[in-house]
C-alpha positions as CSV (number, residue, x, y, z in Angstrom):
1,X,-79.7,-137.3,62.9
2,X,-75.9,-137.3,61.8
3,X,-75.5,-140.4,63.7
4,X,-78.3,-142.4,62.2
5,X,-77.5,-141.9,59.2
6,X,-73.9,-143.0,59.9
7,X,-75.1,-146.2,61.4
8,X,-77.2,-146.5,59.0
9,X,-74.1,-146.8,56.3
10,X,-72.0,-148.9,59.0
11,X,-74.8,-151.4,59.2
12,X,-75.3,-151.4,55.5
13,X,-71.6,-152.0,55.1
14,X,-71.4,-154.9,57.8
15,X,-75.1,-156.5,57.7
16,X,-75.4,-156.2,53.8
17,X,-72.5,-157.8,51.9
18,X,-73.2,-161.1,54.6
19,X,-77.0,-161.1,53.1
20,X,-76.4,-160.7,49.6
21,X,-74.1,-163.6,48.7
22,X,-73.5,-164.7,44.5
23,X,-73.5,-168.1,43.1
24,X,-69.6,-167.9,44.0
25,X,-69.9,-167.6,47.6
26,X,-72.8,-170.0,48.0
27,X,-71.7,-174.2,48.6
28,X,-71.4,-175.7,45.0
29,X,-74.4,-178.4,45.5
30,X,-73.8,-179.2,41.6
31,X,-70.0,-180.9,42.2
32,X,-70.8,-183.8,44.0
33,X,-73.9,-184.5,41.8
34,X,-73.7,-186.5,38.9
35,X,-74.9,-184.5,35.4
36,X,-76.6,-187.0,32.5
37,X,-73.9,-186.6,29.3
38,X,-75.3,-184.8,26.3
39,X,-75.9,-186.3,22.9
40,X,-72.8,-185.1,21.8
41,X,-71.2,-186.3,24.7
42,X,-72.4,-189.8,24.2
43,X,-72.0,-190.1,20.6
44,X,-68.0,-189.2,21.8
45,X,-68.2,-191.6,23.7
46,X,-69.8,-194.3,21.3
47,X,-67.2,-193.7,18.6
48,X,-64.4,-193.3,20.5
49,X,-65.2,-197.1,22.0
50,X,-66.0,-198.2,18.1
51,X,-62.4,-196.4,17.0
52,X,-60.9,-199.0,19.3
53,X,-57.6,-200.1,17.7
54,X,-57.4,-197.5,14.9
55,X,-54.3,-195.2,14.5
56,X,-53.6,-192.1,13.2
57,X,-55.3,-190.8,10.0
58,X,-57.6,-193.8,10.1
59,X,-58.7,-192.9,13.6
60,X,-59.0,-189.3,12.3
61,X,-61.3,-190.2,9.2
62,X,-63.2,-192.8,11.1
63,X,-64.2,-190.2,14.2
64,X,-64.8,-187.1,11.3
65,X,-67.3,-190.1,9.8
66,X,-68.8,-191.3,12.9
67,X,-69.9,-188.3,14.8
68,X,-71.2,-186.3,11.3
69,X,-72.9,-189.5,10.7
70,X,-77.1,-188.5,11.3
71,X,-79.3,-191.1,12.9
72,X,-81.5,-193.0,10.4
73,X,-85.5,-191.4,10.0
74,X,-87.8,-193.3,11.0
75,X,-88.5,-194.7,7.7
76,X,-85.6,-195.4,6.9
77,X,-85.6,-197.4,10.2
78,X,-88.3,-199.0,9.4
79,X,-86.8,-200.3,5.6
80,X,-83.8,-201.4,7.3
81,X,-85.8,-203.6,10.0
82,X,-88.3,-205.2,7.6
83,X,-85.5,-206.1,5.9
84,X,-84.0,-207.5,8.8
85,X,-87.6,-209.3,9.7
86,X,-87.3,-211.1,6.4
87,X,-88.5,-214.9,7.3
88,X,-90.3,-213.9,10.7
89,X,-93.9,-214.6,11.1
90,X,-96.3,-213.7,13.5
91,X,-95.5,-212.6,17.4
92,X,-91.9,-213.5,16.3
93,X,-91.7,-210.4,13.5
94,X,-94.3,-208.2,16.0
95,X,-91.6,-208.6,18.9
96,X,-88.5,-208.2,16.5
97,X,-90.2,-204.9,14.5
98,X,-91.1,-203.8,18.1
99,X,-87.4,-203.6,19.1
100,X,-86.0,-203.0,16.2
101,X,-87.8,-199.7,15.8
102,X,-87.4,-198.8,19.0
103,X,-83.4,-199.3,18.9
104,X,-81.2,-195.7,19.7
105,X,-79.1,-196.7,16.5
């Protein structure tokens, strides 16, 4: 009985750490694969291309403004791009209003 129990624990100690791998010890699948960039990351991104050619404390204030700045609503959206349709008729102001509404910006 003595000796079961003894192989018992040897087993356990061998057979059971090799079974019960983590996260750590398992192949990272999730380096090689490419991850979409957040919001955040893309608006970064955005105003970091848009600060182009800015220095210093006008880079500063420019980024500060850009990514605090909040995307327009919807009708605010839609103000801005009737404005912008101003002289367009028909399938020409459909199309326009079409993307213009559907725009990220």
């Amino acid at each position: 009985m003595k000796h079961r129990f003894t192989a018992l624990i040897v087993a356990a100690c061998l057979f059971g750490p090799a079974q019960a791998t983590t996260h750590r010890d398992a192949p990272d699948m999730e380096k090689g694969a490419a991850k979409a960039p957040t919001a955040q990351q893309t608006k970064m991104a955005t105003c970091n291309k848009d600060a182009a050619g800015k220095a210093g404390d006008e880079r500063k204030a420019f980024m500060k403004e850009c990514l605090s700045a909040k995307p327009p609503t919807q009708q605010e959206k839609m103000s801005l791009c009737n404005k912008d349709a101003a002289g367009k008729t028909g399938d020409e102001r459909k199309a326009f209003m079409k993307e213009c509404l559907s725009a990220k910006k």
